[in-house]
NUZAKOL-305891 format. One record per residue (C-alpha): x, y, z; residue number from 1. Coordinates in steps of 0.1 Angstrom, whole numbers. Each point is the difference from the previous one (the first is absolute). Example, Ala and Ser with C-alpha at 12.3 -4.5 7.8 and 13.67 -1.06 7.14 Angstrom:
<atoms>
- 123_-45_78_1
- 14_34_-7_2
</atoms>
This chain:
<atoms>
- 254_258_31_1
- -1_-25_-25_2
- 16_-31_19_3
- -31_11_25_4
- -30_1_-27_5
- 18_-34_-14_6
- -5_-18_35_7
- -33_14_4_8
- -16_-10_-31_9
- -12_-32_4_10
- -17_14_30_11
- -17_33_-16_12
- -32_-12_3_13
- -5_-14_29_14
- 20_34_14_15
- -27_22_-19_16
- -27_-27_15_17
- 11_8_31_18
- 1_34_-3_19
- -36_-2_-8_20
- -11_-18_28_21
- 18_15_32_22
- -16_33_-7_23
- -33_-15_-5_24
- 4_-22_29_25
- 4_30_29_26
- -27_19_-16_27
- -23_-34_7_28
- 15_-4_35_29
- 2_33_11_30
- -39_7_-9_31
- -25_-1_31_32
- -24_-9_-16_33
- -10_-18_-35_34
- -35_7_-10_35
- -3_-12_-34_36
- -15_30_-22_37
- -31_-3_-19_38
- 14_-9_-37_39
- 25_-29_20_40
- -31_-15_8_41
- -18_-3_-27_42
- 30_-12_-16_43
- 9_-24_25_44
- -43_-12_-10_45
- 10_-2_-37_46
- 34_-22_6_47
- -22_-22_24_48
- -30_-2_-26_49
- 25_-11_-30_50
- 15_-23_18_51
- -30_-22_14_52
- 2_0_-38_53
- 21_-29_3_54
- 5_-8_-42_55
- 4_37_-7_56
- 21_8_21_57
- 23_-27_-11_58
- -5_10_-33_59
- 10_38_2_60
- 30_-6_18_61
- 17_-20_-29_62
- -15_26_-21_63
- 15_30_19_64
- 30_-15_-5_65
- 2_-4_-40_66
- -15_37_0_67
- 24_15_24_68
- 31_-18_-21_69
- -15_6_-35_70
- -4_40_8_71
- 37_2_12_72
- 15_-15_-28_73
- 6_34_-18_74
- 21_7_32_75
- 11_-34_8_76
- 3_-16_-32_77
- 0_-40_-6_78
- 23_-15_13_79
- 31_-16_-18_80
- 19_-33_11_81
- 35_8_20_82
- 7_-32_21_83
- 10_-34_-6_84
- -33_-19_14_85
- -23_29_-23_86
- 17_-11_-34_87
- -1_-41_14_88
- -40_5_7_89
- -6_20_-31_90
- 20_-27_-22_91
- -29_-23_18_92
- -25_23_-10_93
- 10_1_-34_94
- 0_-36_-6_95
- -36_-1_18_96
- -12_24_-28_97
- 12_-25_-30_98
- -18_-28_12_99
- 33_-17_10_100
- 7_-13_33_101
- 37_0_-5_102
- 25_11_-29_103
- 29_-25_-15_104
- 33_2_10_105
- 18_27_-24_106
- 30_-11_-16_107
- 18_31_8_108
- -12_-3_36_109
- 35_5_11_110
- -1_38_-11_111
- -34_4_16_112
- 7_-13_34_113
- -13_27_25_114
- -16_-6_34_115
- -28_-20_15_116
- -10_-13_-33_117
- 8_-36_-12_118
- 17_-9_-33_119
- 0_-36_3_120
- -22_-22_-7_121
- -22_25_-11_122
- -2_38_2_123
- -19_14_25_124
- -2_17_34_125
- 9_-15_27_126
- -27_12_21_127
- -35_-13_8_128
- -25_4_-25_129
- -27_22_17_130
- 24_35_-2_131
- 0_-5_-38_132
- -37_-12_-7_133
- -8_33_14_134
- 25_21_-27_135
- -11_-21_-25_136
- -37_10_6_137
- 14_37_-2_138
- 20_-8_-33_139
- -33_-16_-17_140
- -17_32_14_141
- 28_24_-20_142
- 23_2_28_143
- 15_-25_29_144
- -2_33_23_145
- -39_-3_0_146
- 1_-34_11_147
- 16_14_27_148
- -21_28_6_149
- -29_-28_1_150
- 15_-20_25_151
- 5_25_26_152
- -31_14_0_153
- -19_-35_1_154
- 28_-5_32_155
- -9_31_13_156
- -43_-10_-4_157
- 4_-38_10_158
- 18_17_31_159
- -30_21_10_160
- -23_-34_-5_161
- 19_-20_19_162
- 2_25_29_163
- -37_-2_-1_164
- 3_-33_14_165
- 18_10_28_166
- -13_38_14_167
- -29_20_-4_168
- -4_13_-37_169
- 11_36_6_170
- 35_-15_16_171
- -1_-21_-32_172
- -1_32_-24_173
- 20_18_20_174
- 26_-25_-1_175
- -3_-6_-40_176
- 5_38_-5_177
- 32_4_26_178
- 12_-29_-24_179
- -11_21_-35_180
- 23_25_9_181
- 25_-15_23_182
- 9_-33_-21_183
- -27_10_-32_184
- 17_31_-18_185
- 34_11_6_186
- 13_-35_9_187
- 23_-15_-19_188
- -27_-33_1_189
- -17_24_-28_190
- 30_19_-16_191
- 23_-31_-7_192
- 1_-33_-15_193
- 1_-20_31_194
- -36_-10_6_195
- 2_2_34_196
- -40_11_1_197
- -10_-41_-16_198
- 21_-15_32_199
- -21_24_26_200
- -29_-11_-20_201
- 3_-38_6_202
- 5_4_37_203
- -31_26_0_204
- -22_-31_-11_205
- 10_-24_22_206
- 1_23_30_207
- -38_12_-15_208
- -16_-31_-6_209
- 10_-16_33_210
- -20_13_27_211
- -33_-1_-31_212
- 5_-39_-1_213
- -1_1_37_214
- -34_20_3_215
- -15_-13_-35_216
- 23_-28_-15_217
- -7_9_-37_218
- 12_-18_-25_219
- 11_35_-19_220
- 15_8_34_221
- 22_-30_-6_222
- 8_5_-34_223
- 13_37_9_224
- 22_-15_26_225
- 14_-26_-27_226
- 4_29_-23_227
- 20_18_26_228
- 19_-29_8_229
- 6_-6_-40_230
- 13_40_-1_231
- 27_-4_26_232
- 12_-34_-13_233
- 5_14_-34_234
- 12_31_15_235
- 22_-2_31_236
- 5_-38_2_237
- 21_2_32_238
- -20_31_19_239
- -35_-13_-13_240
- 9_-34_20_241
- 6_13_31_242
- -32_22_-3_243
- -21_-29_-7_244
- 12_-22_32_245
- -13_23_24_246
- -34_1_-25_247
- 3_-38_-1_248
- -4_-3_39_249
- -28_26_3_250
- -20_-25_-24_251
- 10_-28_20_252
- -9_14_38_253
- -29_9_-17_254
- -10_-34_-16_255
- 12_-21_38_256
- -9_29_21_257
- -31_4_25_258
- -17_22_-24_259
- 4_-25_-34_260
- -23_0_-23_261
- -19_-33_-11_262
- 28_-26_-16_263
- -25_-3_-36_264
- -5_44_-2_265
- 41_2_7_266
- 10_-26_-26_267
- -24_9_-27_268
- 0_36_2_269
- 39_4_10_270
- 17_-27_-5_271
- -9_-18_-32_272
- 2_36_-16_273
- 29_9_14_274
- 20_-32_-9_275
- -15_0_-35_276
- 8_33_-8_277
- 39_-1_16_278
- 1_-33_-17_279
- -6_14_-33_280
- 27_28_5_281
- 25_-23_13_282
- -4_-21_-36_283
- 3_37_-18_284
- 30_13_17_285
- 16_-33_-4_286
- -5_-7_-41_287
- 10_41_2_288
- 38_-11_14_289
- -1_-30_-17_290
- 0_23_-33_291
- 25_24_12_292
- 28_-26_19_293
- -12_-30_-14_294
- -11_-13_41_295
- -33_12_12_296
- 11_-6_32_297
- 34_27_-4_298
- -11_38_-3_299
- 21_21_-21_300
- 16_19_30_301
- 17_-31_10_302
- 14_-2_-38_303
- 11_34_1_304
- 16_-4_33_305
- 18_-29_-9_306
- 17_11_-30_307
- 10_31_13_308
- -2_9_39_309
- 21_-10_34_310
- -21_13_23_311
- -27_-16_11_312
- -36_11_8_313
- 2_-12_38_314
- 21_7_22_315
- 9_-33_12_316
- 6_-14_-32_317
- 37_-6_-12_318
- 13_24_-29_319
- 9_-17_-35_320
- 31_4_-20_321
- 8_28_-20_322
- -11_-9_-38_323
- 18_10_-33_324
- -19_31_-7_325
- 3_16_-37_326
- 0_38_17_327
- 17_15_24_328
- -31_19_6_329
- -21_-32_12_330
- 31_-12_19_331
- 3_31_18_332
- -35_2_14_333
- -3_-37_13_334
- 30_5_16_335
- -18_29_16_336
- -27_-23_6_337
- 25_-24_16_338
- 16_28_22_339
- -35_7_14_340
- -13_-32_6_341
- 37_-8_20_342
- -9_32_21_343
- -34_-6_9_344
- 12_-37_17_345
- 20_21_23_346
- -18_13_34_347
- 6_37_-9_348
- -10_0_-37_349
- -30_-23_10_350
- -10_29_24_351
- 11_27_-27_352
- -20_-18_-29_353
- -27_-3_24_354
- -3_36_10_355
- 4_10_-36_356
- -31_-25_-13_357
- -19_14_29_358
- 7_35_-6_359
- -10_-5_-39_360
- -31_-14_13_361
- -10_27_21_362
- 4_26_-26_363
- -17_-19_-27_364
- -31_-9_17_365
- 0_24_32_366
- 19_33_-1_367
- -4_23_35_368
- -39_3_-9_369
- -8_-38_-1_370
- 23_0_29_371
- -29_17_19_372
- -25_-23_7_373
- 26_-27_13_374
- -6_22_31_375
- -34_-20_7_376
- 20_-32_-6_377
- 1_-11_37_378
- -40_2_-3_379
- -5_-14_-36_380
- 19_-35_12_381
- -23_-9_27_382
- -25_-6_-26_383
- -10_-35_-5_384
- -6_8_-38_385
- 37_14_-3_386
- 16_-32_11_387
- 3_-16_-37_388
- 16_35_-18_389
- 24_-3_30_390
- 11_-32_2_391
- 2_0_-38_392
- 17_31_-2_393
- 27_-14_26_394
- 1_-32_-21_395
- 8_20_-35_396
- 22_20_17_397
- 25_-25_15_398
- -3_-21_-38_399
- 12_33_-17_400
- 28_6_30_401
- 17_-35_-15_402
- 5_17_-41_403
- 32_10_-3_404
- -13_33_-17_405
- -36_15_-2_406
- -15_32_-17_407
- -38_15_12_408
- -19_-23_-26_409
- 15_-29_22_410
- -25_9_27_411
- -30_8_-24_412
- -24_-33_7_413
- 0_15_37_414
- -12_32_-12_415
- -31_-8_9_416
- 3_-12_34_417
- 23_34_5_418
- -35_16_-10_419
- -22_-20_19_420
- 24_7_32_421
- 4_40_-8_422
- -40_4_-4_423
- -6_-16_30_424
- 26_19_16_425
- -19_32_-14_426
- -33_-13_19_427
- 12_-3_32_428
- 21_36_-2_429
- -32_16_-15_430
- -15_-5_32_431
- 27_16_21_432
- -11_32_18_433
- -32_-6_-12_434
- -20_30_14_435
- 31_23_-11_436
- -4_-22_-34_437
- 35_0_4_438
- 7_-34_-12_439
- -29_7_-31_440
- 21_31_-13_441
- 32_-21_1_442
- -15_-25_-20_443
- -15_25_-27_444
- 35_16_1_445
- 13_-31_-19_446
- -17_-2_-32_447
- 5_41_0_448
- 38_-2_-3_449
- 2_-29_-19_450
- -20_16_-31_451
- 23_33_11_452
- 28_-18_-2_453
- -8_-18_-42_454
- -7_44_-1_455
- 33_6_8_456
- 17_-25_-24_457
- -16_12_-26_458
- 7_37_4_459
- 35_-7_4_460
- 1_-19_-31_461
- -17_27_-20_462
- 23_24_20_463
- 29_-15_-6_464
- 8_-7_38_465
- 22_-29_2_466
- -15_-16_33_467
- 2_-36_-17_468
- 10_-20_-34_469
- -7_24_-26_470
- -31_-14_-23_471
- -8_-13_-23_472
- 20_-31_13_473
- 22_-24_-13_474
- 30_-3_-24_475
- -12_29_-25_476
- 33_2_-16_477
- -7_-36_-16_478
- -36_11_-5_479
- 12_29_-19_480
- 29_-21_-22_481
- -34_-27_-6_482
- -25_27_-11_483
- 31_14_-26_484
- 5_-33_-16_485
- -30_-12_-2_486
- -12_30_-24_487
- 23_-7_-26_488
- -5_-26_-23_489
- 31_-22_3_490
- 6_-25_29_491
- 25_4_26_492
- 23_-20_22_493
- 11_16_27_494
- 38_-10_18_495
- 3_12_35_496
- 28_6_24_497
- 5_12_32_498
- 27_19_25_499
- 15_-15_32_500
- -23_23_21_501
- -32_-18_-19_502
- -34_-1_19_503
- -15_-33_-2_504
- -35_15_3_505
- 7_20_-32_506
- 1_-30_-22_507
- -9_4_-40_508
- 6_-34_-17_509
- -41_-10_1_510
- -17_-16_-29_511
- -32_-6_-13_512
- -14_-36_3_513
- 6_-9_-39_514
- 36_18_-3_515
- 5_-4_-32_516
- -31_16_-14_517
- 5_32_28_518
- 5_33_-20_519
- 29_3_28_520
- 20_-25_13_521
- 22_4_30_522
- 35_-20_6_523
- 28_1_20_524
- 37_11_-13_525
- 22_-26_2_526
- 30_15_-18_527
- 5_2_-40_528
- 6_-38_-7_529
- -31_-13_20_530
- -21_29_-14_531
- 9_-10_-35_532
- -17_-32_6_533
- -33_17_10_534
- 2_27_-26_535
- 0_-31_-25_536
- -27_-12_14_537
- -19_37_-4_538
- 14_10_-36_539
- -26_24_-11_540
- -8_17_31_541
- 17_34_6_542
- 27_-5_33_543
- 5_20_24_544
- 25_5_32_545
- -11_13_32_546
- 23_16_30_547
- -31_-5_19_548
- 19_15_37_549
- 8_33_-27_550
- -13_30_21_551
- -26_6_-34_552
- -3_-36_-17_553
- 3_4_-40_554
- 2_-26_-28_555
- 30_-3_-21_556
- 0_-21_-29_557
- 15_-33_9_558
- 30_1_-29_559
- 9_39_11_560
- 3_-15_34_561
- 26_-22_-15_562
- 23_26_-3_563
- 5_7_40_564
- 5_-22_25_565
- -26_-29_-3_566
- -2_-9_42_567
- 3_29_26_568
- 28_-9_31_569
- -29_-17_19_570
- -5_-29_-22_571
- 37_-9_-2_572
- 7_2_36_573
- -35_-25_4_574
- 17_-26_-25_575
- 32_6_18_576
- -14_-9_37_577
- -21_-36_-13_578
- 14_-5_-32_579
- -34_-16_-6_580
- -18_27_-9_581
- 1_2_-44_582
</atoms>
């Protein structure tokens, strides 16, 4: 029984989404008729009324969403950083919040390494800048969590807007509440560090503002495209170009097409503003890398890569050789890296990693409700207006096919034009049956189950139902070791060590931005004669070891720790496999 609930965990949800829906689904089809009652009409006359609303409406639904999420958090909790990337953004963040673009190199940097973070030339994350502008707005605010909370529901309202340009205004609102409660309150876009809710927002602007400078050609139009286009440079470098292409040719048709608008209304309305604006950001970003690799034309991923990865990001790139690592731990996950990269160049882990990206997809952003309207899809394409989220959808689709690894947040500039395709989808099945209002109960059926289903979350979580990741999430034994230390008056250095059977994703060694002024300071065990050296460097803060893999992590003091063993089997049989691991 439990090998069974362990292979159907990750699909729990979906399973109880399902379980929802088939039900619900017979009762619609099996019905004669479908008169709608009294009280479905006038609420259907409210929904419509509210929407025509256009600014409201956009309004409420970012504000549904930081009401729904700040009432759960006695159930949820806040969240606390567990993977790799979420401690990397946050380090951003935290640098964001002191004023500093980038930290100097430390001069024990070598006990610090830890992954997707740069120690050379400066200290910093190697990711794009946007992810941690947004914690550090959350930081400033008293915690990088709100920043996050912020984000999604501004995604989640700029989502609504831009559907406005694109259906009716009750499709619109429709849309931007299926996306409060599908991608706005249980996601992990809200209940992690990723910021996967500022990457959907840039591609929500462009995809927004471009059929507004087609009817209007405003310069504020413009400067919410550049903003868009600004996000997802700063964001998703790689993904944000590929979504902009298709973007780029729209405005291009559009400036040579039949239908142009006059050369002096395009160029000073659009162009100039565009240009100036992107212009502007260009200069930013690149005085930005200049200060954390010393190039402003080489991004801090590339650094990171450099020193320390094989694989490459493409799949038609050629691997690099294996660098001297200083852990065993690092070397063991880029050789993972290394092992999947060399199995997605193969036909059958191409297909395999292809399925598995477009099975993560699906469950992210669809699910078996959102599955629904693809129904209508046959009728949704012969629309003239749904040739652009098409063909751009197809485009971002074979760009992302190319990574050698992807997760959902990969795919989040396109969330709009999934959006944009699903509403329209919804249209043309709402009219299905129409008499039998068949197709208009389906349709109403959708929202239904998707508020039953954040229902049924929560009441397993306050029931103790294990149906998905327990909450609060993240790495809440580290949390808890923090929260200890930091009440006492003393400072702390903290050693860590792990066992062969380590999970990468459980990683502790994190700092603050200034390490040496951190009440806590994190570092990687490197055996008693390397430790010395760092303990030298730390001689009035309390040390500590940590068996992190120990089934209940606890603190010993670092000289009682002397007395056993000072490096479980793992570590030597690491050294004894490279011998260039220290």
């Amino acid at each position: 029984m439990a090998q069974l609930y362990a292979r159907l965990a990750p699909w729990l949800v979906s399973l109880a989404e399902l379980v929802l829906l088939v039900p619900a689904l017979m009762l619609v089809l099996s019905r004669a008729s479908h008169r709608q009652p009294n009280h479905g009409r006038r609420l259907q006359q409210f929904f419509g009324d509210l929407a025509r609303r256009r600014k409201l409406s956009v309004a409420l639904v970012g504000a549904l969403v930081l009401a729904t999420r700040a009432v759960l958090i006695p159930i949820l909790g806040i969240p606390q950083p567990r993977y790799n990337d979420e401690f990397s953004y946050l380090l951003a963040g935290d640098t964001f919040a002191h004023g500093r673009l980038t930290n100097p190199p430390h001069p024990m940097w070598v006990h610090f390494e830890s992954f997707h973070i740069i120690q050379r030339p400066t200290y910093m994350s190697m990711y794009a800048p946007a992810e941690g502008i947004v914690l550090a707005v959350g930081e400033r605010l008293g915690h990088p969590w709100i920043g996050q909370m912020m984000v999604t529901a501004l995604m989640c309202s700029v989502l609504c807007w831009m559907l406005q340009a694109w259906l009716p205004p009750g499709w619109a609102l429709l849309g931007g509440i299926l996306a409060v409660f599908r991608l706005g309150v249980l996601s992990y876009w809200m209940n992690t560090y990723w910021s996967g809710s500022v990457i959907a927002l840039g591609g929500s602007l462009v995809v927004g503002a471009l059929p507004r400078l087609k009817r209007h050609a405003h310069v504020g139009d413009a400067g919410l495209m550049a903003l868009g286009l600004i996000i997802l440079a700063n964001s998703r470098p790689y993904e944000g170009l590929i979504f902009g292409l298709p973007a780029a040719g729209a405005m291009l048709v559009w400036f040579f097409g039949k239908n142009r608008p006059p050369a002096k209304l395009a160029v000073g309305r659009v162009v100039l503003p565009l240009v100036l604006v992107l212009s502007l950001a260009a200069v930013a970003t690149g005085y930005y890398y200049y200060r954390v690799t010393g190039s402003p034309f080489r991004m801090a991923y590339q650094v990171n890569r450099s020193a320390y990865a094989m694989a490459p990001y493409f799949l038609w790139q050629t691997p690099r050789p294996e660098p001297q690592y200083h852990h065993w731990v690092m070397r063991d996950f880029y050789r993972w890296e290394l092992r999947k990269f060399e199995e997605g160049r193969t036909l059958g882990g191409f297909l395999r990693h292809a399925g598995e990206k477009l099975v993560s997809w699906w469950m992210f952003y669809l699910g078996p409700l959102l599955s629904v309207p693809l129904v209508a899809l046959p009728w949704a394409v012969r629309d003239r207006t749904m040739r652009f989220p098409l063909i751009a959808l197809a485009a971002f689709g074979l760009g992302l096919a190319v990574e050698t690894w992807t997760m959902p947040h990969y795919f989040a500039p396109a969330t709009c034009l999934l959006y944009v395709l699903l509403l329209e989808c919804m249209r043309h099945l709402g009219t299905w049956r129409r008499r039998q209002r068949t197709g208009a109960a389906l349709v109403s059926l959708i929202p239904l189950i998707a508020i039953a289903m954040v229902v049924l979350r929560i009441t397993a979580v306050a029931a103790h139902a294990q149906i998905e990741p327990a909450w609060p999430r993240g790495n809440l034994e580290r949390a808890r070791i923090v929260r200890q230390l930091e009440r006492e008056p003393a400072r702390h250095l903290i050693l860590v060590r792990y066992e062969q059977n380590h999970n990468v994703d459980m990683e502790y060694v994190y700092n603050r931005a200034d390490i040496d002024s951190a009440k806590v300071v994190w570092a990687r065990h490197m055996g008693e004669k390397d430790d010395e050296e760092l303990l030298r460097y730390f001689p009035t803060r309390k040390s500590w070891l940590l068996d992190a893999d120990a089934p209940s992590p606890q603190l010993v003091p670092y000289s009682e720790s002397l007395r056993k063993p000072t490096d479980p089997p793992v570590a030597q049989k690491g050294r004894a496999e490279t011998g260039k691991v220290r």
